[in-house]
C-alpha positions as CSV (number, residue, x, y, z in Angstrom):
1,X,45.9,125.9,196.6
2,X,45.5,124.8,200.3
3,X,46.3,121.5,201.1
4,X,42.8,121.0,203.3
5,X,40.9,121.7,200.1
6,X,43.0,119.1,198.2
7,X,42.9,116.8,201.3
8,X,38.8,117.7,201.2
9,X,38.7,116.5,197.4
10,X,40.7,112.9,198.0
11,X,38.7,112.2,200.9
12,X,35.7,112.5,199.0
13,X,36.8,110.2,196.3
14,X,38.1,108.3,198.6
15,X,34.6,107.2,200.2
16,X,32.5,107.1,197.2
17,X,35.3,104.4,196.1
18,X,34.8,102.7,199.5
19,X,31.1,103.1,200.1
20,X,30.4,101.8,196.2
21,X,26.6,103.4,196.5
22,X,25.5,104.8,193.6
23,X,23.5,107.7,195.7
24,X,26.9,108.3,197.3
25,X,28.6,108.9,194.0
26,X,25.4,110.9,193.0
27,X,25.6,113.2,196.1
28,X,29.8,113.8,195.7
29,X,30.0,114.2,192.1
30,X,28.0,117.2,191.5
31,X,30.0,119.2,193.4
32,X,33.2,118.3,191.9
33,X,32.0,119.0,188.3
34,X,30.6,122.1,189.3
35,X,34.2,123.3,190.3
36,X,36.0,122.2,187.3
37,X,32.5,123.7,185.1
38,X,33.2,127.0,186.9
39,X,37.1,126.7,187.1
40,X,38.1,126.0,183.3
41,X,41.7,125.7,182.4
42,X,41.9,128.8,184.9
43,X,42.3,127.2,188.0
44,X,45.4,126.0,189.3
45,X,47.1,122.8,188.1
46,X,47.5,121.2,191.5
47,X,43.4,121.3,191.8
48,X,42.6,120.5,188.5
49,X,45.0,117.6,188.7
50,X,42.9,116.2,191.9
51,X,39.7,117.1,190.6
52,X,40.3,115.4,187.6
53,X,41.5,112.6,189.8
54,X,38.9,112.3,191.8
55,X,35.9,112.3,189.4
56,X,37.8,109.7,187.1
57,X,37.9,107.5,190.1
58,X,33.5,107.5,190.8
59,X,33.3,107.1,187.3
60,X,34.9,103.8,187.4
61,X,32.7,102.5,189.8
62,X,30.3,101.8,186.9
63,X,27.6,103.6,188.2
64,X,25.5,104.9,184.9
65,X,25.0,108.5,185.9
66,X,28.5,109.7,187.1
67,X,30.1,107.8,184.6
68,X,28.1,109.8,181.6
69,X,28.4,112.9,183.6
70,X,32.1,112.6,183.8
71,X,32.8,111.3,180.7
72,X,30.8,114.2,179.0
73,X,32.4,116.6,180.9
74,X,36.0,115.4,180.2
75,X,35.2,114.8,176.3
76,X,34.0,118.6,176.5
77,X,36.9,119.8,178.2
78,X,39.1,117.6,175.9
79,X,37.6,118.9,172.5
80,X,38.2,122.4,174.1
81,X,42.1,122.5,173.4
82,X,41.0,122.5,169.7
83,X,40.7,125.7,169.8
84,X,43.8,126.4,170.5
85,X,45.7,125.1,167.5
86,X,47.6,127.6,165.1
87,X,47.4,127.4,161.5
88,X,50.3,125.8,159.2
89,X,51.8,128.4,159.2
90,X,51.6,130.0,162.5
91,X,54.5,128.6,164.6
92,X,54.1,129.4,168.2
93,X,54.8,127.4,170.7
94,X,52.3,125.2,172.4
95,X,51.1,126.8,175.5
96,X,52.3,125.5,179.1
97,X,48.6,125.8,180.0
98,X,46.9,124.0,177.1
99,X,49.8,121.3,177.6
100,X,49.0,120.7,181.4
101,X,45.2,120.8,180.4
102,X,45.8,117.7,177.6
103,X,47.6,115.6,180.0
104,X,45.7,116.1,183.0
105,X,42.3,115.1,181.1
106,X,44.2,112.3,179.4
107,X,45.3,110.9,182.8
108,X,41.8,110.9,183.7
109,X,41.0,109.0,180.3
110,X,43.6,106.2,181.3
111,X,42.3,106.2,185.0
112,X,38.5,105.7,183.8
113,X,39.7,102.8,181.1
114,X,42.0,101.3,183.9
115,X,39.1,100.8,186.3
116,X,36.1,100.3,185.0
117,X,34.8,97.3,185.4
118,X,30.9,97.3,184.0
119,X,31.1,95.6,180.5
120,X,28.1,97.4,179.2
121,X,30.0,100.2,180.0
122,X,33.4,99.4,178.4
123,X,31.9,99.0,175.3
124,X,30.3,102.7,175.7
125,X,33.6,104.1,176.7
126,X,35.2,102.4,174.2
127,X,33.0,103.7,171.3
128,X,33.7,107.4,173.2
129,X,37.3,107.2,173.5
130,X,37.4,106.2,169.7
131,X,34.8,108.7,168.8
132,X,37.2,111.2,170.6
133,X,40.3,110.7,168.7
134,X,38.7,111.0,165.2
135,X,36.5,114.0,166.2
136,X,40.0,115.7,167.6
137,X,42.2,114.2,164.8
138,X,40.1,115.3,162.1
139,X,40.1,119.3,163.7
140,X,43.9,119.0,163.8
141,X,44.4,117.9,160.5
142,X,42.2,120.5,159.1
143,X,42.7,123.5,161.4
144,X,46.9,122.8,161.6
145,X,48.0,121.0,158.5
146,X,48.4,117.6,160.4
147,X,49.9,118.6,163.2
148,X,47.6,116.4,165.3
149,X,50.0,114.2,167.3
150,X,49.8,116.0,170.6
151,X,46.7,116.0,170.9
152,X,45.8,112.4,169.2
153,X,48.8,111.0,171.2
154,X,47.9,111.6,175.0
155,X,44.8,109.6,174.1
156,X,46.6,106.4,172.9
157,X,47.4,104.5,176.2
158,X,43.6,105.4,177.4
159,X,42.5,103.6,173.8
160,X,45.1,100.6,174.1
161,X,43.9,100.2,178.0
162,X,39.8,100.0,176.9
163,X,40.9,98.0,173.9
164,X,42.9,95.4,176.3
165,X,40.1,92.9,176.6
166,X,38.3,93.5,173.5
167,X,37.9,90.3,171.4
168,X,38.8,91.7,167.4
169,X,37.8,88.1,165.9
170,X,34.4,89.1,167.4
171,X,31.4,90.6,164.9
172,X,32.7,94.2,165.2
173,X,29.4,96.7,164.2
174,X,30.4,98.8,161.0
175,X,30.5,101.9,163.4
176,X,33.0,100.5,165.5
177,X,35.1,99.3,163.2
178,X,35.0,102.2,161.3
179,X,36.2,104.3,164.5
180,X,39.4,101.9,164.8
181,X,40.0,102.9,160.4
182,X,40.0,106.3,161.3
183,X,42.6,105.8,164.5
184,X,45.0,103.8,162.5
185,X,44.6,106.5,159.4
186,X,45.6,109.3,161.9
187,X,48.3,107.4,163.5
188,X,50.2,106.9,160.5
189,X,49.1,110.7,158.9
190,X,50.5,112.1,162.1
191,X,53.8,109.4,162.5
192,X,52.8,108.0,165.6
193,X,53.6,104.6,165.1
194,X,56.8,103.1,166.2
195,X,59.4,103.8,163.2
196,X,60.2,99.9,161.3
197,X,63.7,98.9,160.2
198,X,64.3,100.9,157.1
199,X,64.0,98.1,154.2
200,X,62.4,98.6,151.1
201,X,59.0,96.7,150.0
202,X,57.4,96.8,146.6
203,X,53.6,97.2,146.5
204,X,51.1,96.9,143.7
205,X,48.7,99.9,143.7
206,X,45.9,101.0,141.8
207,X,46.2,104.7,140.3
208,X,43.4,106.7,139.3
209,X,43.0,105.0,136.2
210,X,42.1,102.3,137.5
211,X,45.6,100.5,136.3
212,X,48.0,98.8,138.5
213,X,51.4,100.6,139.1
214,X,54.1,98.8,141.2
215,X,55.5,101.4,144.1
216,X,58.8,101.3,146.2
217,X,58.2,102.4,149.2
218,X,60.7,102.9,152.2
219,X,59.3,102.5,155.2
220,X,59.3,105.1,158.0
221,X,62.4,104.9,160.3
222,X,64.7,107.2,162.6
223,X,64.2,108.4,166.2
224,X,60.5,108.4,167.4
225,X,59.6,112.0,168.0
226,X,56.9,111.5,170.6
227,X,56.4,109.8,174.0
228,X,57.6,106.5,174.0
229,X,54.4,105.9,175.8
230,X,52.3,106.7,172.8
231,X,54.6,104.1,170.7
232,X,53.9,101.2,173.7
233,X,50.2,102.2,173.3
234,X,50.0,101.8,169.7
235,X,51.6,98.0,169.6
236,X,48.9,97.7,171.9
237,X,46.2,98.8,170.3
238,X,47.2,96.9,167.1
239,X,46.6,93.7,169.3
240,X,43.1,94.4,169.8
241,X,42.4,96.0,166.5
242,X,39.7,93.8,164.5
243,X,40.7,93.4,160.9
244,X,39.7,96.2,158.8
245,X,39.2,95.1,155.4
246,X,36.5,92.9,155.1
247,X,36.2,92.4,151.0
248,X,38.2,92.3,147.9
249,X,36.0,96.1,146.9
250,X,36.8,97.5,150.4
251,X,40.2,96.7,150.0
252,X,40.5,98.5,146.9
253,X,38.9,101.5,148.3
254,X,41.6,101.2,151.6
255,X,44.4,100.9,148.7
256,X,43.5,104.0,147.3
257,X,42.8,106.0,150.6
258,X,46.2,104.9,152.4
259,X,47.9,105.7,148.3
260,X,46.3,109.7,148.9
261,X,47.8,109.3,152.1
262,X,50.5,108.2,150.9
263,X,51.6,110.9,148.8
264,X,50.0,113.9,150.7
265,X,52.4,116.5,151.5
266,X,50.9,116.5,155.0
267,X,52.5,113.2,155.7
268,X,56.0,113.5,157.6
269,X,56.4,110.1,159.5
270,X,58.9,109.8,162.9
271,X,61.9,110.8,161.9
């Protein structure tokens, strides 16, 4: 890739950022999505890495119509890698490309949550980002057997950034908080959390019968087998996470969900 066209791409970026004019932004942007619309995963990493870059940057300057343009584009290009997974039992290695592709967008993620400042907006980005990791959780589990992580993970410090200065004591709509259920569900289905000192803890369940059963569980321990990044992300996310049982019924229903969970076969912790 020549350096002029990178240098041409930063430079761009670069004055929308200064200039802050939303006709600016609405001039520069176009072009940029048009050349990673037309370039896919095809084009080289260098460029997609700057484009990527650069569009991530307007969008934080809370301007309404690059930061939906952007935001749709990246969420499109995200959910794209999807359709790459391998079955259960097909054990190929993950492509270079599709790798590359996952982090790049997911820096772009991080860079958007990071900078923008537009409250209204936060809150929209925040219900996307969530949105974004059940919708590509939920194809992993399905399409791969639970082999989710690398795609759920590169999302997490993007989700614990957005989530930084959300208040969880606050009256949390049902569709939010049920977007924050389904992270945590994934996180432990796929063993992202940081592994806890290995001690035992009893807990009384209720089995299909509607009877209570005591259970020892152990809990999850060993090496963490992801990026340490992801593990960082997750403490913070729990500090922003509202609380997610809200009555005696719901808490039954969690019980038996996370009991499922529990003893699925899918379920292989961090180590």
């Amino acid at each position: 890739v020549p350096a002029v066209q990178l240098n041409v791409i930063q430079l761009l970026a670069d004055i929308s950022v200064a200039v802050k004019k939303p006709e600016v932004a609405d001039m520069i942007l176009p072009s940029l999505i048009e050349s990673l619309d037309e370039g896919d995963a095809s084009i080289p990493h260098s460029l997609r890495v700057q484009l990527l870059d650069a569009v991530s940057r307007i969008a934080t300057l809370g301007f309404e119509k690059s930061y939906r343009e952007t935001v749709f584009l990246m969420t499109r290009g995200y959910l794209s890698n999807i359709s790459t997974l391998g079955s259960v039992e097909n054990k190929a290695p993950v492509p270079k490309s599709r790798t590359e592709h996952v982090e790049t967008l997911a820096a772009g993620f991080l860079t958007i949550a990071s900078g923008l400042m537009n409250t209204k907006l936060r809150a929209d980005y925040r219900h996307r980002l969530l949105s974004l990791c059940s919708e590509v959780s939920l194809a992993s589990e399905s399409k791969s057997g639970g082999n989710g992580a690398d795609l759920l993970g590169p999302l997490l410090p993007a989700v614990a950034e957005i989530c930084s200065d959300f208040d969880p004591t606050s009256n949390v709509e049902p569709s939010l908080l049920k977007l924050f259920r389904n992270l945590w569900f994934y996180i432990a289905l796929f063993g992202l959390a940081p592994p806890l000192p290995e001690v035992k803890t009893i807990s009384n369940s209720v089995n299909g019968a509607g009877r209570i059963s005591t259970l020892s569980l152990q809990a999850v321990g060993g090496p963490y087998m992801w990026n340490i990044q992801w593990a960082l992300a997750v403490q913070r996310i729990s500090q922003g996470t509202p609380p997610l049982v809200a009555s005696s019924v719901k808490w039954l229903e969690d019980e038996l969900e996370l009991n499922a969970l529990h003893n699925s076969d899918t379920f292989r912790g961090t180590g």
